[in-house]
KEBAMI-472613 format. One record per residue (C-alpha): residue number from 1; residue in one letter; x, y negated, z negated. Coordinates in steps of 0.2 Angstrom, whole numbers, padded with zeros to 4 digits, always signed. Last residue first. Layout:
residues N
 torse drenvex  east north    up
   NUM       A     X     Y     Z
...
***
This chain:
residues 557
 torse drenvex  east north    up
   557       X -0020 -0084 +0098
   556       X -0019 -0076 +0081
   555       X -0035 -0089 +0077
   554       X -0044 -0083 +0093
   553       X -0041 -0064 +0088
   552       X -0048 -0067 +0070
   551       X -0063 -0077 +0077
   550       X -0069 -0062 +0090
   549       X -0065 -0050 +0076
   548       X -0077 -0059 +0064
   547       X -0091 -0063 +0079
   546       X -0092 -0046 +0083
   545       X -0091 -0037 +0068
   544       X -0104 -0050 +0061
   543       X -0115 -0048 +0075
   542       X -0113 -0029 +0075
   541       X -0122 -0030 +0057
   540       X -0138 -0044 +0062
   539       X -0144 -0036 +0077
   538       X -0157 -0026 +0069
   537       X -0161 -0042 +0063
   536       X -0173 -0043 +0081
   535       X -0186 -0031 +0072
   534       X -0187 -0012 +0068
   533       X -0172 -0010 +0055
   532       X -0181 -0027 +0049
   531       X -0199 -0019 +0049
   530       X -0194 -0003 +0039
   529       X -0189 -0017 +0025
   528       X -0173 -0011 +0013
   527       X -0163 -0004 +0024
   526       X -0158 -0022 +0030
   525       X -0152 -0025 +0015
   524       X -0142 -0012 +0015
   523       X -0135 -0013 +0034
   522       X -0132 -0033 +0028
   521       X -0122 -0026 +0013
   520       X -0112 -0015 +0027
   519       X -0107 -0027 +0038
   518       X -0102 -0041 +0023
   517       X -0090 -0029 +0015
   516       X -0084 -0024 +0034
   515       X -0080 -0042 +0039
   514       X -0073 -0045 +0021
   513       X -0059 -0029 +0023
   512       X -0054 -0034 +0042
   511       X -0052 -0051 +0035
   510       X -0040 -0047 +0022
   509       X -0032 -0038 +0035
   508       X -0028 -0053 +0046
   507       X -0022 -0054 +0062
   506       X -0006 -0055 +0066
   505       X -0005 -0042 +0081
   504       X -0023 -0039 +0089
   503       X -0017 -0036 +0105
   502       X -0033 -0028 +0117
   501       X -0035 -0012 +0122
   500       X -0050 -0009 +0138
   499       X -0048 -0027 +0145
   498       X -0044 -0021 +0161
   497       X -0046 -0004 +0164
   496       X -0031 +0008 +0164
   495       X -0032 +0016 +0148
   494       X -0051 +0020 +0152
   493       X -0043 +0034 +0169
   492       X -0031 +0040 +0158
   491       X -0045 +0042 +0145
   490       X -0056 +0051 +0158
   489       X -0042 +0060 +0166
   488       X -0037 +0068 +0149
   487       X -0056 +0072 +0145
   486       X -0056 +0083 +0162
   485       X -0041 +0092 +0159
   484       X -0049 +0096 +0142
   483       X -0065 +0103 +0148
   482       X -0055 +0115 +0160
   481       X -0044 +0123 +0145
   480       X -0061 +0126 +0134
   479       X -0064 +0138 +0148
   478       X -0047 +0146 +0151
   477       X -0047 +0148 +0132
   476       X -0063 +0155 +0132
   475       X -0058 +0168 +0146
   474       X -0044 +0172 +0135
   473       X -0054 +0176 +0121
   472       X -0066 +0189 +0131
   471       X -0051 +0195 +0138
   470       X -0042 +0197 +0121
   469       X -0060 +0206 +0113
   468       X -0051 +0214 +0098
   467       X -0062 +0208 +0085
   466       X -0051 +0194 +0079
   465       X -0050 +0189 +0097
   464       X -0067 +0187 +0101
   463       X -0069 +0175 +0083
   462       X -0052 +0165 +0090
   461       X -0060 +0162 +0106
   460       X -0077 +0157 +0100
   459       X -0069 +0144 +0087
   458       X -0059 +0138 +0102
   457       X -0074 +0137 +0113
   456       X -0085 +0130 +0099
   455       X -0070 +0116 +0096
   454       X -0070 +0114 +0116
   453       X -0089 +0109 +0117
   452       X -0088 +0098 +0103
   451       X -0074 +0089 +0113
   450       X -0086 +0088 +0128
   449       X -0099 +0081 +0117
   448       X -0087 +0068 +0110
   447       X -0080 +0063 +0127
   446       X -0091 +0053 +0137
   445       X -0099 +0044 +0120
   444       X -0079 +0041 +0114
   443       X -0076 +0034 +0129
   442       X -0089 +0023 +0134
   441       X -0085 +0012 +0117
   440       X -0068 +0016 +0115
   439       X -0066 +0004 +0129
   438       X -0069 -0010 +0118
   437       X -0050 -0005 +0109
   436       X -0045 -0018 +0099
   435       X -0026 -0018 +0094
   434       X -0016 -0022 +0078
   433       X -0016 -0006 +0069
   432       X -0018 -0013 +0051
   431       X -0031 -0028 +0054
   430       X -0040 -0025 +0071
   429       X -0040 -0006 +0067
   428       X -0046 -0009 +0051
   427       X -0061 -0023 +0059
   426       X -0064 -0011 +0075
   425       X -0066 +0005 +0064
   424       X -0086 +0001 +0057
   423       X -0092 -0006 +0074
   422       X -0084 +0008 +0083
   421       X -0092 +0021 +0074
   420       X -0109 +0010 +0078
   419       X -0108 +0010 +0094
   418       X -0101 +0028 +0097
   417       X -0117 +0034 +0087
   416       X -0127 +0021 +0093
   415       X -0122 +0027 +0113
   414       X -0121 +0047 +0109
   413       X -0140 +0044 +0103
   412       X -0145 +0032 +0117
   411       X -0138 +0046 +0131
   410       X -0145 +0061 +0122
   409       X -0161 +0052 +0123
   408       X -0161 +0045 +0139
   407       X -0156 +0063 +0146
   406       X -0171 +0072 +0136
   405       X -0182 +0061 +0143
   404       X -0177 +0059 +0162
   403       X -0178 +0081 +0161
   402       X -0192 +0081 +0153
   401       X -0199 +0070 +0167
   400       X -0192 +0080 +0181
   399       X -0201 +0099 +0170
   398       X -0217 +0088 +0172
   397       X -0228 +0079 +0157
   396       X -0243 +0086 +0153
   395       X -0240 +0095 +0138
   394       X -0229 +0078 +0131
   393       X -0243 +0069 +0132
   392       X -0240 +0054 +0145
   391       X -0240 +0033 +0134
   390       X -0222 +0036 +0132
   389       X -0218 +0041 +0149
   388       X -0201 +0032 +0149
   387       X -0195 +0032 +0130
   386       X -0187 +0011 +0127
   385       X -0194 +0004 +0114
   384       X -0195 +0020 +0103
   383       X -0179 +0028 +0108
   382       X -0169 +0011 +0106
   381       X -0179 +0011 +0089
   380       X -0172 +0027 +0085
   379       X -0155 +0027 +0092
   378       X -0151 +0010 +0080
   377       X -0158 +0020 +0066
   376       X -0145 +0033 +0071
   375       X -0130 +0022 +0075
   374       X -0134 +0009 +0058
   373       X -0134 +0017 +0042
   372       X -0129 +0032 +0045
   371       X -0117 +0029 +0062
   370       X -0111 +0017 +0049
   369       X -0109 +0027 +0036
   368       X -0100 +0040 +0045
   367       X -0087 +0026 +0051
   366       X -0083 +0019 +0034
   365       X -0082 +0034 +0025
   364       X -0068 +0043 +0037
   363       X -0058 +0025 +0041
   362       X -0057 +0021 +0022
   361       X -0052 +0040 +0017
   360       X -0038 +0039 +0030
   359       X -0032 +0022 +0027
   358       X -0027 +0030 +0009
   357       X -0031 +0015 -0002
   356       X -0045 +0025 -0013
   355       X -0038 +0041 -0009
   354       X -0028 +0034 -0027
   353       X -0042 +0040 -0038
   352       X -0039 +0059 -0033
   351       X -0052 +0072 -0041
   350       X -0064 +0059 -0046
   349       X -0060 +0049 -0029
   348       X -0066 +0064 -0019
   347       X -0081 +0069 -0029
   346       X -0089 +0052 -0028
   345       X -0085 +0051 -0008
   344       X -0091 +0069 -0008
   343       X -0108 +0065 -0018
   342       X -0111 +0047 -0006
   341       X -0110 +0059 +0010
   340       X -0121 +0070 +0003
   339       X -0134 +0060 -0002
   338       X -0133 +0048 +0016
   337       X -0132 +0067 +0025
   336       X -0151 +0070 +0014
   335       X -0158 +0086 +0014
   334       X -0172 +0088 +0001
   333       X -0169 +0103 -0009
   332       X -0171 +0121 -0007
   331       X -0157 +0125 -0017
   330       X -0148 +0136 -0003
   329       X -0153 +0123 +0010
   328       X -0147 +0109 +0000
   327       X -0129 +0119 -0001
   326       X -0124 +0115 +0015
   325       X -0126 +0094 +0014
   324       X -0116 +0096 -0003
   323       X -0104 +0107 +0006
   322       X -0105 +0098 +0025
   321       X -0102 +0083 +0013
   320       X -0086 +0091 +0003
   319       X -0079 +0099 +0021
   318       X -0078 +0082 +0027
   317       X -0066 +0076 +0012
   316       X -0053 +0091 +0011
   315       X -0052 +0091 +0032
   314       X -0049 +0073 +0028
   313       X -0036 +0077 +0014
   312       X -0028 +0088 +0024
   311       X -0028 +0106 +0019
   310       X -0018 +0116 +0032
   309       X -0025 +0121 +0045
   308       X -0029 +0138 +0036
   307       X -0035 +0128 +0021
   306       X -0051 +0120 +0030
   305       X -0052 +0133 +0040
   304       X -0053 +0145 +0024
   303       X -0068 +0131 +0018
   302       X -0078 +0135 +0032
   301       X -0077 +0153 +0029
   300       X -0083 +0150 +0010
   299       X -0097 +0138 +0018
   298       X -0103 +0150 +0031
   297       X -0108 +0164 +0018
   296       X -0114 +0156 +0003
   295       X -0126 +0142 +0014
   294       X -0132 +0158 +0023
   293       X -0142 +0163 +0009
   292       X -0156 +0151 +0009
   291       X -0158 +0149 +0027
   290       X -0160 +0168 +0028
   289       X -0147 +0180 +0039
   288       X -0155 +0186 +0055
   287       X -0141 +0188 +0065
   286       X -0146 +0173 +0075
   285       X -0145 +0164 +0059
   284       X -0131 +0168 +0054
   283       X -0120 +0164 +0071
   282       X -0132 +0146 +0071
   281       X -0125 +0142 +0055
   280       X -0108 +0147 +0058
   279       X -0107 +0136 +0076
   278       X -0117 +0123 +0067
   277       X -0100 +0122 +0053
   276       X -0089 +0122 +0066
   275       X -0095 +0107 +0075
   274       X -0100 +0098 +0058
   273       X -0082 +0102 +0053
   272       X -0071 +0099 +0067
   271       X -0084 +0082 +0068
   270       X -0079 +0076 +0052
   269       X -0063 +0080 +0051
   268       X -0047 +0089 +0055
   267       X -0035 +0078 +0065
   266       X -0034 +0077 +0084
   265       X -0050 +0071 +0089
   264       X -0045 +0055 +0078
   263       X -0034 +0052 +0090
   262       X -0048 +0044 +0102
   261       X -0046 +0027 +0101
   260       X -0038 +0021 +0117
   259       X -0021 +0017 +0111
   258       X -0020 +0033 +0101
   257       X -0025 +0044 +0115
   256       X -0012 +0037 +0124
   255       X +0002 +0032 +0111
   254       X +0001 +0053 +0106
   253       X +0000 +0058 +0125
   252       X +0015 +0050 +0129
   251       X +0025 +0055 +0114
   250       X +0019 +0072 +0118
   249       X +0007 +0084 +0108
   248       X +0012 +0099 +0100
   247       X +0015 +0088 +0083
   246       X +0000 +0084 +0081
   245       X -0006 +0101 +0074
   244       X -0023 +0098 +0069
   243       X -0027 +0118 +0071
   242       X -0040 +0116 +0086
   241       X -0037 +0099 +0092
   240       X -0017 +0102 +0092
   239       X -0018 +0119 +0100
   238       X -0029 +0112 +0114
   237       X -0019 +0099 +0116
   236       X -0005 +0112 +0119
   235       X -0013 +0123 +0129
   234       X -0018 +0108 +0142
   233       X +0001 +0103 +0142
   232       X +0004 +0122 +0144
   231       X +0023 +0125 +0137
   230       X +0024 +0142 +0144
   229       X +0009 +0148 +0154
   228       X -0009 +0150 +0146
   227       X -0018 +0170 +0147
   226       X -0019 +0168 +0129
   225       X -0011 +0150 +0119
   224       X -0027 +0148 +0108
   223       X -0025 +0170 +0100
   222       X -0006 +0162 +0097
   221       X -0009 +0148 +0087
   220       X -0022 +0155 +0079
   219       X -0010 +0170 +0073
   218       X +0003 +0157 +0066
   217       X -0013 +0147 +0057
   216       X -0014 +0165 +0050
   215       X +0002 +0169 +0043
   214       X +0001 +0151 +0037
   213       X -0015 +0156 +0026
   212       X -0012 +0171 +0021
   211       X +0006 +0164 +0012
   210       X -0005 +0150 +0004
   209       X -0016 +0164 -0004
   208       X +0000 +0177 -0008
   207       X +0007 +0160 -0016
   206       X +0022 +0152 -0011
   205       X +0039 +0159 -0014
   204       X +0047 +0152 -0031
   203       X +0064 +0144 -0035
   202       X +0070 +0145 -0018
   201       X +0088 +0138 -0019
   200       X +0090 +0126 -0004
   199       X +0108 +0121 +0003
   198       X +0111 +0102 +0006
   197       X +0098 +0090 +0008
   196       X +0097 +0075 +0020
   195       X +0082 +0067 +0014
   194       X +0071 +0062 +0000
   193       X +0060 +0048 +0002
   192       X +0052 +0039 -0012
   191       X +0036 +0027 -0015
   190       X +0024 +0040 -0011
   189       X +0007 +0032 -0020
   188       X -0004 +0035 -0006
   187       X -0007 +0017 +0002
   186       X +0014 +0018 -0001
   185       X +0014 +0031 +0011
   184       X +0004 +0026 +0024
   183       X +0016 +0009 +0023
   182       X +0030 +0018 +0029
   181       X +0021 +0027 +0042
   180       X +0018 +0010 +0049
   179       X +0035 +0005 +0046
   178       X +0041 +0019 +0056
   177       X +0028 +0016 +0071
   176       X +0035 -0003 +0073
   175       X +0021 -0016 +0066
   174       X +0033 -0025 +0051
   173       X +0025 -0030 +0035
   172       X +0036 -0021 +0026
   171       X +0034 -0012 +0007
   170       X +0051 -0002 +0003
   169       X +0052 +0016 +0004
   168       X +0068 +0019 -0010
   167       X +0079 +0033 -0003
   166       X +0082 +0050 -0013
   165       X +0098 +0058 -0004
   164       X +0099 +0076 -0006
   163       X +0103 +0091 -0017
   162       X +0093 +0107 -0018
   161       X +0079 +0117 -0027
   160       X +0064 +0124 -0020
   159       X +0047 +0128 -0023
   158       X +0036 +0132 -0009
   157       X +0017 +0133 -0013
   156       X +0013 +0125 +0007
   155       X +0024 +0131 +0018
   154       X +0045 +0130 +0023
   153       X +0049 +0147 +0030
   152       X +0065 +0152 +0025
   151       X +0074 +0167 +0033
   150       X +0077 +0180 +0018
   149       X +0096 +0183 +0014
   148       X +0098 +0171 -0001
   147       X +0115 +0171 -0011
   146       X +0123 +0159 +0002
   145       X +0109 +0147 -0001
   144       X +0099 +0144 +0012
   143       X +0105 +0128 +0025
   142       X +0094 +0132 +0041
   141       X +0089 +0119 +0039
   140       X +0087 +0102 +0033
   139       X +0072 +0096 +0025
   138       X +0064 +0080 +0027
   137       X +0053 +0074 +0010
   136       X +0041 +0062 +0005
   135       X +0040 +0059 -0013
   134       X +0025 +0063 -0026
   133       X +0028 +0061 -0045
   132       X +0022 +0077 -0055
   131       X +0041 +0075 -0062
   130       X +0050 +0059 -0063
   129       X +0061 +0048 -0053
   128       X +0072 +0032 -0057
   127       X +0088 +0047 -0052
   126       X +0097 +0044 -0068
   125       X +0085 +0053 -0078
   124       X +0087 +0070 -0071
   123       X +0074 +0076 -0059
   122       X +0060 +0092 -0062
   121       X +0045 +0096 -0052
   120       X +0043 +0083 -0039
   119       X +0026 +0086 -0031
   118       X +0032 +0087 -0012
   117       X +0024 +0079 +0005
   116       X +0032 +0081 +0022
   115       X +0045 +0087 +0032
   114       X +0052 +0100 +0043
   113       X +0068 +0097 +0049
   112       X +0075 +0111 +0062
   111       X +0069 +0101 +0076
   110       X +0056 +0112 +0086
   109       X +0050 +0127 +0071
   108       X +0052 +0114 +0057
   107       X +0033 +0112 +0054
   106       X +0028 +0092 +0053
   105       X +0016 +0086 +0041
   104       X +0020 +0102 +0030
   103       X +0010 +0097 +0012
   102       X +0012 +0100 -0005
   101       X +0030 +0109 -0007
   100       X +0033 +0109 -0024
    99       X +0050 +0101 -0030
    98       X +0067 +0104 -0041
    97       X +0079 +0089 -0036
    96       X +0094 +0086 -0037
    95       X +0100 +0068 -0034
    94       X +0110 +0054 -0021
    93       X +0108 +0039 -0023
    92       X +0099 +0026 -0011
    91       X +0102 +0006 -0015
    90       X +0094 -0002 -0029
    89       X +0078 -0014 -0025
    88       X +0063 +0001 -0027
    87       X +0071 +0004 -0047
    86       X +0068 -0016 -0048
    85       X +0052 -0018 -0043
    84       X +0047 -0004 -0057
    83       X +0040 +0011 -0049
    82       X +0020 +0013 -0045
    81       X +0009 +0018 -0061
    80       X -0002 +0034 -0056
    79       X -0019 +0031 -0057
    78       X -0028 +0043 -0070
    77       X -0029 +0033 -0085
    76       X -0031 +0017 -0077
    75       X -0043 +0023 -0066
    74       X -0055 +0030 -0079
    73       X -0054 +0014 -0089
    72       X -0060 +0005 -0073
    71       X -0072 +0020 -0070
    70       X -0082 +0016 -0087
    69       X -0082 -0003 -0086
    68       X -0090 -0001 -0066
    67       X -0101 +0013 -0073
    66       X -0108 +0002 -0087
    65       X -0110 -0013 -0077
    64       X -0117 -0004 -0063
    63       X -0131 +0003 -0075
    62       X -0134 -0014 -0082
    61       X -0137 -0024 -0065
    60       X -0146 -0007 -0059
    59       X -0157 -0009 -0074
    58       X -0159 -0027 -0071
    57       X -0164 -0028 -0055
    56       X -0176 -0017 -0057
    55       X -0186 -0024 -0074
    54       X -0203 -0027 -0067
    53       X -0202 -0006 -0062
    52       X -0201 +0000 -0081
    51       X -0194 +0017 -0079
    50       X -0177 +0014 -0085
    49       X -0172 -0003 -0097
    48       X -0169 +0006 -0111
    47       X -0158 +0019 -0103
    46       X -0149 +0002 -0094
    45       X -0147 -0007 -0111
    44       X -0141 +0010 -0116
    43       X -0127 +0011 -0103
    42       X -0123 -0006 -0106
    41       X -0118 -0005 -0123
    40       X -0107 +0012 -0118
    39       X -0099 +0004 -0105
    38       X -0093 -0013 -0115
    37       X -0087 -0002 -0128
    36       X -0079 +0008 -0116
    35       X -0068 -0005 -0110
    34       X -0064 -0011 -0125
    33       X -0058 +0004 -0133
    32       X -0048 +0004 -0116
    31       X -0039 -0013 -0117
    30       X -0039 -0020 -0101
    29       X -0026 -0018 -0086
    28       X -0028 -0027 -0069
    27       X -0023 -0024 -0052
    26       X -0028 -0004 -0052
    25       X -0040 -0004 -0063
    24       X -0049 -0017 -0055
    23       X -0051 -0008 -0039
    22       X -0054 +0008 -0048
    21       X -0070 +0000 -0057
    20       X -0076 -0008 -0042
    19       X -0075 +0007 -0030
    18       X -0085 +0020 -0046
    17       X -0097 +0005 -0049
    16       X -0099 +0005 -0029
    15       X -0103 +0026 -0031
    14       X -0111 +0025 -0046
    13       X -0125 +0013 -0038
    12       X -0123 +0023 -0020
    11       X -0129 +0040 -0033
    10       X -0149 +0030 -0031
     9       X -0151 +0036 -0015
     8       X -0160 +0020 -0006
     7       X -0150 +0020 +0011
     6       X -0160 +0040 +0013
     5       X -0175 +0031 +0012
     4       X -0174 +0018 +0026
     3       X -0164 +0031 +0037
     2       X -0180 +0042 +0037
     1       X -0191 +0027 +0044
***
């Protein structure tokens, strides 16, 4: 079975020494002359031990070993150290700060306070803050300095001057949706928030890229809003889903679709990506561009979505596996999405060791190796033990028996891909949003084809429009608009089921982190036998999801 080999890539040993290493370097501090020491001692034992198939076990014992010791002195370099307990403890002050504006989580356009993430780069000593630390910001506009006569457009590249009050985030345990934001932050090293500024002093306009690039998430916005009426509710969602702009949707429509499971359709990632990505390929290939070449034209375009929406580190993290993936076909490799997905994750925490705790990276890796490891094996031996007219050659077969075919086949593989995303998010929704959604279940297989369908409309729409087709654009829009009333009945319609969201509040994260460490070592070892992913032990993984969230609700009851 492909699945089978793709589990057995040999990166996944530098990925978990790359995960152990970081963890420890994070709680606990070693001397690094001893750290490499022990790395370098067992990286020859391992080189001494390669190639000589008796000895397996221990090469990979020696080879984890060594890149566990090696990453754990890597992450203590590269981790940032959080601020002393007692700096988060005194009360806010007020400061000056000089900062580089890193990310715009919400645009200043409706409330006059955008906000989101800066690198701090200058601070005086007495403000417990240093620079190339991150801090959370809220601007407050339009309060230019007098000398300035240009309108201010906050954007990624900014750098500003300007007084304000810097506020400690303290850590709290409490489920309201400004703790929880809170807590985000933390997960990404942002311990300080910085607020209610006077007049900004621009120190340095973005850059003529960064500039590009808002200038035309401003023209999306427009060319996805065509032929709508003011304040669309449909044109907004479709705004939001294109270009990640959460901020178009209402507060009703945010608890809604994140109460059902289905905000992640909202943020740029993995299925944005792969959606976008078969759009390109398939435009390439039906002009005739070769399989080897194409890679170099539809990744640099892929990558100015990316940055276009804004960069988000799971836009960032998605577009790395569609790369490595991508690029195979350029290479004339082997394709492998396990391969690909195990490079991006490596990649990923090289560049930024602390995605490791962002709730964002967690979710995105857990739940495409789970439809990896488990939803598409799972949709084979559905398909195997369950294929009408499997005995009829496929010549012979009528255009109604296709039909039944093709049907059951889409229908088992959207239901192990839904089963088995849901499967790898239940235990982390369970433990850090405190609600179980079984209805995302039939949801998510319901809608992701119909979502899929509106990111190629939108992707359509804004290609028409860049070539001067309006009406051909519009007519996309109106299309793409259709889809979506439909999807917003649908998870009307699954919000009000019985038994669809269940309360998970109290349960226990540190068993939403055990369930999946014991999930995915029985997907491994159950990878290793082609007869166990075809057997009854199939069962074994959503078992233990199963039973684990089952036992952590009845012990909060």
């Amino acid at each position: 079975m492909k699945a089978m080999t793709q589990a057995r890539a040999p990166i996944l040993l530098l990925l978990i020494g790359l995960l152990f290493g970081l963890i420890l370097a994070r709680h606990y501090s070693a001397p690094l002359p001893l750290l490499l020491c022990v790395a370098l001692i067992s990286c020859v034992a391992a080189l001494r031990l390669a190639g000589n198939k008796k000895l397996q076990w221990q090469w990979m014992l020696c080879f984890l070993i060594s890149t566990t010791h090696c990453c754990w002195a890597y992450g203590q370099i590269r981790l940032p150290t959080g601020p002393q307990t007692d700096n988060l403890t005194l009360p806010a002050r007020e400061a000056q700060l000089a900062i580089e504006i890193q990310r715009v989580m919400q645009p200043g356009e409706r409330y006059g306070k955008p906000s989101g993430l800066a690198r701090v780069l200058d601070a005086p000593t007495t403000s417990r803050i240093h620079p190339d630390d991150r801090i959370y910001f809220k601007l407050t506009l339009p309060s230019i300095a007098a000398e300035q006569t240009v309108t201010l457009n906050i954007q990624r590249g900014l750098q500003l001057q300007t007084t304000g009050v810097l506020t400690p985030i303290l850590p709290s345990i409490a489920s309201s949706d400004e703790d929880d934001f809170e807590n985000y932050l933390q997960s990404i090293g942002v311990h300080y928030r910085f607020d209610r500024t006077g007049a900004l002093q621009i120190l340095r306009a973005p850059r003529a890229f960064d500039q590009f690039c808002a200038a035309m998430n401003q023209r999306f916005q427009a060319t996805l809003r065509l032929g709508s009426p003011e304040n669309s509710e449909l044109a907004n969602v479709y705004v939001a889903m294109l270009l990640g702009r959460k901020i178009e949707l209402s507060k009703t429509q945010l608890e809604r679709y994140r109460m059902t499971g289905t905000m992640h359709f909202f943020a740029i990632s993995g299925l944005h990506i792969g959606v976008i990505a078969t759009v390109i390929a398939q435009f390439l290939l039906l002009i005739r561009v070769p399989r080897t070449v194409a890679p170099w034209i539809g990744l640099p375009l892929l990558y100015l979505y990316v940055e276009i929406t804004g960069g988000s580190p799971s836009a960032i993290r998605a577009f790395l596996m569609a790369a490595f993936f991508w690029s195979s076909f350029a290479c004339q490799r082997q394709r492998s999405s396990f391969s690909a997905l195990m490079c991006s994750a490596i990649l990923v925490l090289i560049i930024d060791p602390n995605q490791l705790w962002s709730l964002g990276f967690q979710l995105s890796y857990t739940v495409v190796l789970s439809i990896l490891l488990f939803g598409l094996p799972l949709h084979q031996v559905l398909t195997l033990r369950y294929h009408p007219y499997q005995w009829l050659p496929e010549q012979n077969r009528n255009a109604w028996q296709r039909a039944c075919v093709w049907s059951l086949d889409k229908f088992l593989l959207l239901f192990g891909i839904s089963f088995s995303a849901w499967l790898a998010s239940t235990p982390l929704s369970a433990g850090l949003f405190e609600f179980v959604a079984p209805g995302a279940i039939l949801l998510n297989m319901l809608l992701v084809y119909l979502v899929a369908i509106v990111i190629s409309g939108g992707v359509i729409s804004l290609a028409c429009a860049s070539a001067l087709l309006t009406s051909l654009a519009e007519f996309f829009n109106h299309s793409a608009w259709t889809v979506i009333y439909l999807m917003d009945r649908m998870i009307i319609c699954c919000a009000q089921l019985p038994g669809a969201i269940l309360p998970s509040e109290g349960y226990s994260s540190a068993l939403s982190y055990g369930a999946l460490f014991v999930y995915f070592a029985t997907l491994l070892w159950l990878h290793r036998s082609a007869a166990r992913l075809q057997g009854h032990a199939m069962w074994l993984p959503p078992l233990v999801i199963i039973s684990s969230v089952t036992a952590g609700l009845a012990l909060i009851d």
